[in-house]
C-alpha angles and dihedrals in degrees: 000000000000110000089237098055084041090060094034082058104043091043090049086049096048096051088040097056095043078078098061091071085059092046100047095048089048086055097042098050103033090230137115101170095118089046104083109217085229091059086054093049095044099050093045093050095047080043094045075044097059094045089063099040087052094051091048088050100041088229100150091195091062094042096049097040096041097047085055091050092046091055092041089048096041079048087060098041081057097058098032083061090039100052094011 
């Protein structure tokens, strides 16, 4: 595996899983009060944006790491609409 890709690969995993704390505490207490709704469009919008860019560019880091985060971050929008 070519260095680039590895480190496009580790960096996308790192940022994708800082989402999963959020997530899980969400989950847990049933409260979204300190997540602001424009945080959640905006990052799903910059996020929606990658995956395209990625796709347009044939870069398979950005696709992989950013569709998680999309789903992850569509996951948190739900329940910041849901419990906010």
């Amino acid at each position: 595996m070519n260095y680039i890709i590895f480190i496009g690969l580790i960096a996308g995993a790192l940022t994708t899983i800082s989402l999963l704390p959020q997530i899980i505490k969400t989950l847990k207490l049933k409260e979204t009060r300190d997540i602001s709704l424009l945080w959640c469009i905006t990052i799903f919008t910059g996020i929606f944006l990658w995956v395209i860019y990625g796709l347009l560019i044939n870069d398979a880091p950005l696709i992989v790491s950013n569709s998680i985060s999309l789903i992850l971050v569509s996951i948190l929008l739900c329940l910041k609409l849901k419990f906010g």
